[in-house]
C-alpha positions in Angstrom: 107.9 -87.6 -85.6 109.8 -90.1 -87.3 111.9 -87.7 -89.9 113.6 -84.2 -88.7 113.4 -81.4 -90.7 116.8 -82.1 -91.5 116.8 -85.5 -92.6 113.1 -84.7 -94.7 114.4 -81.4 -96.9 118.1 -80.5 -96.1 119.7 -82.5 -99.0 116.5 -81.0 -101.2 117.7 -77.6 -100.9 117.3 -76.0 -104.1 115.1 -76.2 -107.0 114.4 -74.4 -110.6 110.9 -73.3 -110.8 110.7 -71.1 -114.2 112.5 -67.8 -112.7 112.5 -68.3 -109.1 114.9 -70.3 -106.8 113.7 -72.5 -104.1 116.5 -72.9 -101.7 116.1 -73.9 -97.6 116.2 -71.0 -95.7 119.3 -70.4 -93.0 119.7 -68.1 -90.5 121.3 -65.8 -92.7 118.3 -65.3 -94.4 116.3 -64.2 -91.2 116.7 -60.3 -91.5 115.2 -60.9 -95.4 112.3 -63.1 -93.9 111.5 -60.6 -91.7 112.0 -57.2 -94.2 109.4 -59.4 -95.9 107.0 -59.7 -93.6 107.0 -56.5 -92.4 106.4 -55.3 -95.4 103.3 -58.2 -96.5 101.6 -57.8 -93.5 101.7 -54.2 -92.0 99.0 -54.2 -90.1 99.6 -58.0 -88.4 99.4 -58.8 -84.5 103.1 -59.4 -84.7 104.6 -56.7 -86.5 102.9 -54.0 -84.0 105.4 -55.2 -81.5 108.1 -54.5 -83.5 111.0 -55.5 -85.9 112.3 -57.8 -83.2 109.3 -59.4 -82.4 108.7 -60.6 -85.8 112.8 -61.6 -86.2 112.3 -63.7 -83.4 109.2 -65.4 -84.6 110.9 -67.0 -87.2 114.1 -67.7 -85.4 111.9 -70.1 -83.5 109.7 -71.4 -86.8 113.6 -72.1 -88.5 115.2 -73.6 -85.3 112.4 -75.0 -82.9 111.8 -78.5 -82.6 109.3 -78.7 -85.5 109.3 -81.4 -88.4 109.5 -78.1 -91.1 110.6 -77.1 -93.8 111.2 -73.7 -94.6 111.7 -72.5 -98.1 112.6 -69.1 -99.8 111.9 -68.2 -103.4 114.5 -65.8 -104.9 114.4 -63.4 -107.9 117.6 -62.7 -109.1 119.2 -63.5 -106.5 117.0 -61.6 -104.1 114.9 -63.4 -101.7 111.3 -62.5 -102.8 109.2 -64.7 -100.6 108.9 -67.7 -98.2 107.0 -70.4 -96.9 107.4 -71.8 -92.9 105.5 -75.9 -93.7 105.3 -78.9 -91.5 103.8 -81.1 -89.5 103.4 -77.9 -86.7 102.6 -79.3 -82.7 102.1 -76.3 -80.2 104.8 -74.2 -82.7 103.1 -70.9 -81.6 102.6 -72.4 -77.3 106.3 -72.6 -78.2 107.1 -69.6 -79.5 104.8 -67.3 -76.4 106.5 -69.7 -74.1 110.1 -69.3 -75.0 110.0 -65.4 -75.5 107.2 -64.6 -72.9 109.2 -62.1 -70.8 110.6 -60.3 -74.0 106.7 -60.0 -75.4 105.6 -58.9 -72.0 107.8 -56.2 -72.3 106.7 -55.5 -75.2 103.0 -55.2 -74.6 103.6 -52.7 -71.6 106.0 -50.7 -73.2 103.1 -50.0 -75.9 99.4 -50.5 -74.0 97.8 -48.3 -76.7 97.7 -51.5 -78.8 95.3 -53.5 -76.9 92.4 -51.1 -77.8 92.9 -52.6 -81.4 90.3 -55.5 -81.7 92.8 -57.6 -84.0 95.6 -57.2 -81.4 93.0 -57.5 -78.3 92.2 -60.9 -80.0 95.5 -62.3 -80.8 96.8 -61.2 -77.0 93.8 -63.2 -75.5 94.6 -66.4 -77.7 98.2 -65.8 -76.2 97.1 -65.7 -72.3 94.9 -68.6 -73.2 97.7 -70.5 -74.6 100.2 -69.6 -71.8 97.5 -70.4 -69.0 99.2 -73.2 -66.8 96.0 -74.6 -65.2 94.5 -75.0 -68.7 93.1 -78.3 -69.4 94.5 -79.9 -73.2 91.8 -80.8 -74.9 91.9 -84.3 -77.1 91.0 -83.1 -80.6 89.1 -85.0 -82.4 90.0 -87.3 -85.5 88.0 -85.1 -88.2 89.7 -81.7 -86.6 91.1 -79.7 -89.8 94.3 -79.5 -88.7 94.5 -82.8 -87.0 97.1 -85.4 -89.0 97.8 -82.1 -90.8 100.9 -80.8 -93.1 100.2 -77.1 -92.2 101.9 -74.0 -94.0 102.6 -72.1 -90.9 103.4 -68.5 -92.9 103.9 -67.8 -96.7 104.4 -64.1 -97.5 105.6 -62.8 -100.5 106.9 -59.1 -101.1 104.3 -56.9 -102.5 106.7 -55.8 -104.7 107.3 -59.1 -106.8 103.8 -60.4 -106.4 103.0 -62.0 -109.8 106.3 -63.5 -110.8 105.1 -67.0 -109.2 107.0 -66.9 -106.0 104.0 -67.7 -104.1 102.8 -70.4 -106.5 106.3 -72.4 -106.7 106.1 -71.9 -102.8 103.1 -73.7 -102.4 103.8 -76.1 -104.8 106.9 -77.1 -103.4 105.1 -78.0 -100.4 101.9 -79.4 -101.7 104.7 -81.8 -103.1 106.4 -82.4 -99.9 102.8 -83.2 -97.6 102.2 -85.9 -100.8 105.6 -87.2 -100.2 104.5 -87.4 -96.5 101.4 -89.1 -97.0 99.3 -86.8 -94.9 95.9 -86.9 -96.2 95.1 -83.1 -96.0 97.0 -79.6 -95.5 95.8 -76.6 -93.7 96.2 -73.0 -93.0 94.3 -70.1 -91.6 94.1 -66.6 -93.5 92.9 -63.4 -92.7 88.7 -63.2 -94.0 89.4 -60.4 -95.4 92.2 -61.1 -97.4 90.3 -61.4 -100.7 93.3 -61.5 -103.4 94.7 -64.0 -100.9 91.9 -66.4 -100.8 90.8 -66.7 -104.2 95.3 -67.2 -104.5 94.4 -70.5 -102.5 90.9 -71.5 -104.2 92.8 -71.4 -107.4 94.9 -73.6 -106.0 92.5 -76.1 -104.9 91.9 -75.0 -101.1 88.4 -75.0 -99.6 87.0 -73.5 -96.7 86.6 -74.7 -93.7 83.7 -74.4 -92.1 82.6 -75.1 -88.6 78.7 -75.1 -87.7 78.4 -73.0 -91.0 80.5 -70.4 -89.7 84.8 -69.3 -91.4 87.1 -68.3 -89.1 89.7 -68.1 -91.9 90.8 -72.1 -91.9 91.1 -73.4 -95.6 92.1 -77.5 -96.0 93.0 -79.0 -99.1 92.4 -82.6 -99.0 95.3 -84.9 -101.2 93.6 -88.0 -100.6 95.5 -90.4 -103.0 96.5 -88.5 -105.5 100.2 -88.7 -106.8 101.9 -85.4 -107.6 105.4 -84.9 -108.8 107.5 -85.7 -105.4 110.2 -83.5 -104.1 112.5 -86.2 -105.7 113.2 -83.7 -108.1 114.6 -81.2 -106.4 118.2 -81.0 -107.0 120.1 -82.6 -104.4 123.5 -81.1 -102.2 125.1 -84.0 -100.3 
């Protein structure tokens, strides 16, 4: 990757988008991120194991060696919602890698959660990830999230939904994939999400379907179309 995430958004780190603030996210903000999305996503895979669980997950999304950019919206000085974008390579093998004995822990300390098929599922992906004699597959050039700029996580708190956090959120990095040149973005959510999905079909996201079957992938393709670049984000030398 030819640009770090500091070099691609540090000196674009804040930006006036009707009420909310854009800013870069710092450590600082971590215990905010993850008030957030404990409260957004309650019944998530993550937030079963725990406050520290989730606080560690995006330690690793802000400081692991991803090409990212990750942005919070605030309201009045309150940080209201973010969004973890990028060009994302093996960010979660990462992630189960680096804290594996701390999620192992974890997992035994409450078993109870493996009868839920949502948990059940995400813990098999994990093993499946981790597995050292697994073979790494080639994907292929048409792959949705191949030559991808991915949103990673977006959550907004439930209580502030509809002042445009999550819209200046995904704007701002519709803007920054553009500025990229990557021909399509991508991100998975959950099927059942409805509010959520129609959020992203208003927005010009499709579904991604494979052998006429959704497991929650949605690609927006930017082909050649300009949009306004990240140029005019205020800068901070």
């Amino acid at each position: 990757m030819e640009d770090s995430p500091d070099s691609f958004g540090a000196k674009r780190a804040s930006v006036a988008a009707g009420p909310v603030d854009l800013r870069l996210l710092t450590a600082g903000d971590l215990e905010a991120v993850t008030d957030i999305h404990l409260t957004a996503f309650p019944d998530a895979a993550m937030t079963a194991l725990g406050r520290e669980a989730v606080r560690r997950q995006y330690t690793w999304y802000l400081e692991g060696p991803h090409d990212a950019i990750c942005m919070g919206g605030w309201l009045e000085g309150r940080l209201a919602g973010f969004c973890f974008s990028g060009l994302f390579r093996g960010a979660t093998g990462g992630f189960l890698r680096k804290n594996r004995p701390y999620l192992i822990r974890r997992v035994l300390l409450r078993p109870w959660l493996l009868w839920n098929p949502l948990f059940r599922g995400r813990a098999v992906t994990a093993l499946r990830i981790l597995n050292p004699f697994r073979r790494r597959q080639v994907a292929p050039a048409d792959a949705p999230w191949w030559n991808t700029y991915g949103i990673l996580a977006i959550a907004v708190d439930p209580r502030l939904q509809g002042a445009g956090v999550g819209r200046a959120l995904m704007g701002y990095a519709d803007s920054a994939a553009r500025e990229r040149g990557v021909p399509r973005m991508v991100l998975t959510v959950s099927r059942t999400n409805e509010r959520a999905i129609r959020f992203y079909e208003n927005l010009g996201w499709n579904r991604s379907l494979e052998k006429e079957v959704w497991d929650g992938t949605m690609t927006k393709d930017l082909g050649s179309a300009s949009a306004i670049t990240t140029e005019s984000v205020s800068r901070h030398d």
